[in-house]
C-alpha positions, 0 to 999 in steps of 0.5 A: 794253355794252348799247348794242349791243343797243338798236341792234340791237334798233332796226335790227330795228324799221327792218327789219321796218318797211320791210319791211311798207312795202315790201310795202304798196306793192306792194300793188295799189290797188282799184278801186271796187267794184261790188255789187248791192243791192235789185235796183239796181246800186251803183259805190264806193256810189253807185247807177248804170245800166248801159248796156253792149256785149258785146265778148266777144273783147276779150282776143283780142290784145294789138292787140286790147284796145288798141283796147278801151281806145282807145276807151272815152272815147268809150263814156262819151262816150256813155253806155256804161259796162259792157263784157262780155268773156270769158276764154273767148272768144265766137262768133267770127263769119265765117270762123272761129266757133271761132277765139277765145281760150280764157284758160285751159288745159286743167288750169284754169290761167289765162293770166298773158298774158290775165290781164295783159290783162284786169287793164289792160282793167278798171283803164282801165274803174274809170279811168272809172267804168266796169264790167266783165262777166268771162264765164269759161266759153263753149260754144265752148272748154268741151271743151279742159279735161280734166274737172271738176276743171280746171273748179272750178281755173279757177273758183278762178283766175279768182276768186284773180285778181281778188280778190288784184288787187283788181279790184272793178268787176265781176260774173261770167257763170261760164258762157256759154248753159249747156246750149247744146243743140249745143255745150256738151260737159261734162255740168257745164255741162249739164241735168239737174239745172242748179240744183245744178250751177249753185250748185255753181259759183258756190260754187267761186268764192265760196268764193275771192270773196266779195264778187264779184257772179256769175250764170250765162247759160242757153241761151234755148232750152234750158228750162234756168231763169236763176235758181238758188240762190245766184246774185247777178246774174240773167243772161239773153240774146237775146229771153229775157223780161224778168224783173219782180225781180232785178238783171237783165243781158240779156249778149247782146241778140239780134244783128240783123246777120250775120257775114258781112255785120258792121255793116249793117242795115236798117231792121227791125233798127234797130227791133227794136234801139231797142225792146231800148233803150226796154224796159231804158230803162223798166227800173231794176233792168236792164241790157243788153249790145248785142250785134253781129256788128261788136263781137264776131266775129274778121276777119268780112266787114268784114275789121277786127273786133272793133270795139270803134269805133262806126263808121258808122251801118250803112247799107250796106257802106261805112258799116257800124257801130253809131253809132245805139246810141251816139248813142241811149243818149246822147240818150235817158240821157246821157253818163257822168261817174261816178257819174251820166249827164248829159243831153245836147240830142239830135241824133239820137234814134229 
């Protein structure tokens, strides 16, 4: 008569037991993980240099990451091995700046479609010992949300999002140029009072991630500081001066060509782009994100941006491109087999 319990009692067991399996399976697997330590960049605890490209529409369509994701054999092939991107999407270039993505929705929301693109976009990047910048929040689409407490949800979805997917080899921009004198709308977003503004977001979203590597980008020309209590990455842009500590990422390098005229340029741009090179080459403690017309814009004059391709060598509007930035950091750095770039015999080097 007591049989009948014992084999309840172990069918329970085989129940509950499956079922912890069942979910440990559904479980998604981590990727590495990206941190910061004594102002050095770390990759599943091996010490790296970033050499990255801004492809700030990169969750535009789904057409669109596909190509990202096409591509980024021939970024490591190169040496690349950041790509930076946006959930709100960036400058969209010629003819229409404003016509980017915005990921989110106007109470805070993000886009389970956009979301599904970014988390295969930074799966195919760990694939490949590659990191990703996800920028949340840019001047372009600041003013679709209702107010701050749309606001602090995004920050907390993006932040859930990442963590519960377990999506580890990246760090955030929360915010894009932060009082951009012109176009940043939301007073949160805004001097004065920057610093306590910008620690209250990166609060938000540490409070869901902790172990998410954050910083905020100011405007170059704003006055408004790039370091701020509780930041982890200190992130600056275009000719903004090289900070001497602190794990430093230029997120958008001064762009040299136009978007009406996206992947040509001339001589002087090529050299003010290869000093960009030689000075964060010379850097250990900083990183850059190439930034170009021909990456980032939407349709542009080329009629097929974003490129996420590297193109010609940018020599006129039949060979437009940015080739020489490939082929530079791979003569000058090396290809990327993780965790290290590997020398390669230059061919091309300036």
């Amino acid at each position: 008569m007591r049989v009948m319990p014992c084999l309840r009692f172990v069918a329970w067991i085989l129940l509950a037991a499956t079922a912890v399996l069942s979910h440990a399976a559904e479980e998604p697997p981590a990727t590495r993980e990206f941190e910061i330590k004594n102002d050095r960049a770390y990759l599943g605890g091996q010490r790296i240099d970033l050499w990255g490209l801004r492809c700030g529409n990169a969750l535009h369509s789904e057409v669109i990451t596909e190509r990202h994701i096409r591509n980024l054999d021939n970024m490591t092939a190169h040496g690349i091995n950041c790509l930076g991107v946006y959930i709100q999407g960036s400058n969209a270039g010629w003819p229409d700046a404003d016509a980017a993505l915005n990921g989110f929705t106007r109470d805070g929301r993000l886009k389970p479609v956009v979301a599904a693109r970014l988390e295969r976009l930074i799966r195919e990047a760990d694939a490949r010992g590659m990191v990703v910048m996800v920028g949340l929040f840019t001047h372009r689409k600041d003013q679709e949300f209702y107010d701050d407490g749309a606001i602090q949800q995004a920050i907390e979805q993006a932040a859930r999002f990442l963590t519960e997917r377990r999506l580890k080899n990246v760090f955030v921009d929360l915010v894009h140029e932060f009082s951009h004198p012109e176009r940043m709308d939301k007073q949160l977003f805004r001097e004065p009072g920057g610093a306590e503004k910008k620690a209250k977001l990166t609060a938000w979203f540490k409070a869901v991630a902790p172990d998410i590597e954050v910083g905020v980008c100011p405007d170059a020309n704003s006055g408004t500081a790039d370091a701020y209590p509780g930041m982890d990455v200190r992130i600056i842009q275009k000719d903004m001066p090289l900070p001497a500590s602190g794990f430093v990422v230029n997120v958008e390098t001064l762009r040299q060509d136009v978007y009406q005229y996206d992947g040509v340029f001339n001589q002087t741009h090529l050299d003010a782009i290869f000093a960009d090179c030689r000075r964060y080459h010379e850097a250990p403690h900083a990183a850059m994100l190439f930034h170009a017309a021909f990456i980032q814009g939407i349709t542009n004059h080329s009629g097929s941006a974003p490129h996420p391709e590297m193109g010609g060598y940018g020599s006129s509007i039949h060979d437009r491109g940015v080739r020489f930035y490939y082929e530079w950091v791979r003569d000058h750095v090396g290809r990327w087999e993780y965790p290290r770039h590997v020398p390669v015999q230059a061919t091309t080097a300036k």
